[in-house]
C-alpha positions, 0 to 999 in steps of 0.5 A: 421487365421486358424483352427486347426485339433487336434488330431483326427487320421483321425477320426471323431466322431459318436452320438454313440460315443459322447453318450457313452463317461464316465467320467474318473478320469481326463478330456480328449478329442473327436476330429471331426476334422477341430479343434472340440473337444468334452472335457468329465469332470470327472463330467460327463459334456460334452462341445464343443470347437473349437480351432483355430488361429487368428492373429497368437494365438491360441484360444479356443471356447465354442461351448456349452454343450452335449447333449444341442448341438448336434454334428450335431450342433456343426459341424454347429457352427464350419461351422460358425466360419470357416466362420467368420475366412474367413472373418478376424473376431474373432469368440470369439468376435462374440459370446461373442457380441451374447450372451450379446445380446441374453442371453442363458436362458431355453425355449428361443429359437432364432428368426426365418428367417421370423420373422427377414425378416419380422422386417427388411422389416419393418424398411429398405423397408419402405422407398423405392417405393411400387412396390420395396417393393412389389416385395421384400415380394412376392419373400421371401413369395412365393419361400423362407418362405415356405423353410426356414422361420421357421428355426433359423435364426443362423443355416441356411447354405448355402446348404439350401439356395442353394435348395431354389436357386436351385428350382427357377432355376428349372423353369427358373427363373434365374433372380428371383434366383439371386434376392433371394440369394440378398435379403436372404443375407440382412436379413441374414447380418441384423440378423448379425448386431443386434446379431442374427447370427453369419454370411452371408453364401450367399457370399460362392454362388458366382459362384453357379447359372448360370449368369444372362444376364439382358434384356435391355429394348427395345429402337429405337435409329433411329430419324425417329423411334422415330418421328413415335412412338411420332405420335403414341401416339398422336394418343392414344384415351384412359382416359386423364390422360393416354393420358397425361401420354403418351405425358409427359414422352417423354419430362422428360424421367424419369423412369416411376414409377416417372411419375406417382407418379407425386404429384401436390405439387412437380410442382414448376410453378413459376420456371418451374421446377419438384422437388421430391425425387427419392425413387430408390436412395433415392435423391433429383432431379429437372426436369426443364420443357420445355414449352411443357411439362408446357402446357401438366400439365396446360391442365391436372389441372382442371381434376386432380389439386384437385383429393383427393390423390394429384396425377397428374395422379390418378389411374382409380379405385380410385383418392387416388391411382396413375396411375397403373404401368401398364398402360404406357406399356399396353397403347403402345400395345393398339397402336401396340408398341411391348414393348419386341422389339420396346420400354417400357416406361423406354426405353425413358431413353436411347432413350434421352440418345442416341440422345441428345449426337449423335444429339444435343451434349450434353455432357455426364456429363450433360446428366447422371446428368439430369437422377440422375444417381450417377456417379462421375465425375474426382474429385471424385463428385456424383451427386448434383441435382442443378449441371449443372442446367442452362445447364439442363433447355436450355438442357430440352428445346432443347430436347423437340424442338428437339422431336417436329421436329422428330414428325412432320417429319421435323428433320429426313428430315433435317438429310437427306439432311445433309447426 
């Protein structure tokens, strides 16, 4: 697979020379290089093509007519094609399943980045949590329409998705650079699949911003620490709902956007089991619930059992709404809890991690099972919400014992005479 230079004698062409370019008595040929011509009929008629080789044939490509295309844009085309030849795709075949898709007709013009973002926000984000969502559309709203969402979406390039990358970068948001360049790509690679682009450009900037090293939520894995954070929350005298949500995750260290999206309908009492389906991974998961944590949900039923929305923890400003993403966190700091250093509430994930294999024992598989982690086991198995269940629920029991010692102090002395 390779494009083919032509006879261009190390020349490259010019609009000037495009442009005076007369017809003679037989065709005859301009070349720009890398396998761009530009074929002058004794019509008058000007068209671009690209020659080039795939699977060891040499090909020809209609890249469209002068002065139609210019030679800006065919160079564009040709970039493209290249593009596509890197990847082991015919670009004939890319264009020819393009223009039966998008017919070249006067006055069309093709869709612009925003409006393809836009229709693939609407039919692949509708299903994922609104927090997600949310922050997909701010990122393309704020740091990428305003560069690039009027343009075509088959002409963008990765040069100009680099400046968009470039000037989040400029003010230290490396994480959100990366994320953009993600996000770019998947509109990008949609435009691709329904035939309104020819390629994927973000893959050539790889290597381009500097590494992003993600900050992991902070966690004290010390027994004795998180014995007096539990009596920290135990001591929160703010809303009830907030004051269950602290004492609740815990128990369940689920991620805390599904704690509070908890819905009253998902509680199963008659198995003391939570079922719901996680929209991060788009899975079915089952929470067995320890008896603490059934008698938290039972002193909170009459409060919320009938609030509007169905919410275990409706939001303050309106029931039909859950609890605010905010709220955990914000509730911590009211009790002294740096969230940058000492714990977040996804930072009771690793906490259960952490102890339940170094205290209790409990082996890894089962452990990874219970936080819907997809992680296959020796043959080849991702996750199965039922799996490992019966060892799940006396594990969930287990831990929350274990939690109640840890808060009363008596786990931590015991660990120390064992010491």
């Amino acid at each position: 697979m390779a494009v083919r230079g032509g006879k261009n004698h190390g020349k490259r062409l010019t609009d000037l020379a495009v442009r005076n370019a007369e017809p003679r008595d037989k065709s005859y040929r301009l070349f720009d290089g890398e396998g761009l011509y530009l074929e002058v009929a004794p019509t008058g008629s000007k068209l671009w093509r690209l020659k080039y080789r795939f699977e060891g044939k040499e090909k020809r490509l209609a890249l469209g007519a002068y002065p139609a295309v210019s030679l800006r844009e065919a160079r564009l085309r040709r970039h493209r094609a290249r593009g596509l030849l890197q990847q082991g795709i015919d670009p004939a075949e890319t264009f020819r399943t393009r223009r039966r898709r998008v017919p070249d007709r006067p006055g069309q013009r093709a869709p612009t980045f925003e409006e393809v973002a836009r229709e693939w926000i609407a039919r692949h984000l509708s299903r994922r949590a609104e927090s997600y969502r949310r922050g997909v559309v701010l990122r393309l709203e704020n740091d990428v329409f305003p560069r690039i969402g009027q343009r075509p979406v088959d002409q963008i390039t990765a040069p100009e998705i680099l400046e968009v990358l470039r000037a989040i970068e400029a003010r230290g948001a490396v994480e959100t650079a990366h994320r953009v360049r993600q996000n770019i790509g998947q509109v990008l690679r949609y435009a691709v699949a329904t035939g309104r682009a020819m390629q994927d450009p973000t893959p050539a900037l790889r290597g381009a911003l500097p590494p992003h090293r993600p900050r992991h939520m902070p966690a004290p894995a010390d027994p004795e620490a998180v014995g007096a954070i539990l009596r920290m929350l135990d001591a929160f005298r703010g809303s009830a709902t907030v004051q269950a949500a602290l004492r609740l995750l815990p128990y369940l260290f689920v991620r805390p956007g599904e704690l509070r999206t908890m819905r009253w309908e998902d509680i199963h009492w008659d198995r003391a089991e939570w079922r719901f389906r996680i929209s991060k991974t788009d899975t079915d998961h089952i929470v067995p619930l320890a008896r603490q944590a059934l008698t938290i949900l039972e002193g909170l039923r009459p409060l919320t059992g009938r609030s509007p929305g169905g919410w275990v923890f409706p939001g303050g400003r309106t029931p039909l709404r859950p609890l605010s993403d905010m709220a955990i966190n914000a509730a911590y700091r009211r009790l002294g809890i740096d969230t940058r250093r000492e714990l977040t509430g996804h930072g009771w994930r690793a906490v259960a991690r952490t102890l339940l294999h170094e205290e209790l024992g409990y082996p890894p598989e089962v452990i990874e099972h219970q936080l819907a982690h997809r992680v296959p086991d020796p043959l080849g198995r991702a996750y199965n919400r039922t799996r490992f269940l019966e060892q799940r629920r006396r594990m969930m029991q287990d831990w929350a014992d274990y939690l109640d010692r840890l808060k009363s102090g008596a786990g931590t002395a015991a660990r120390r005479r064992a010491l």
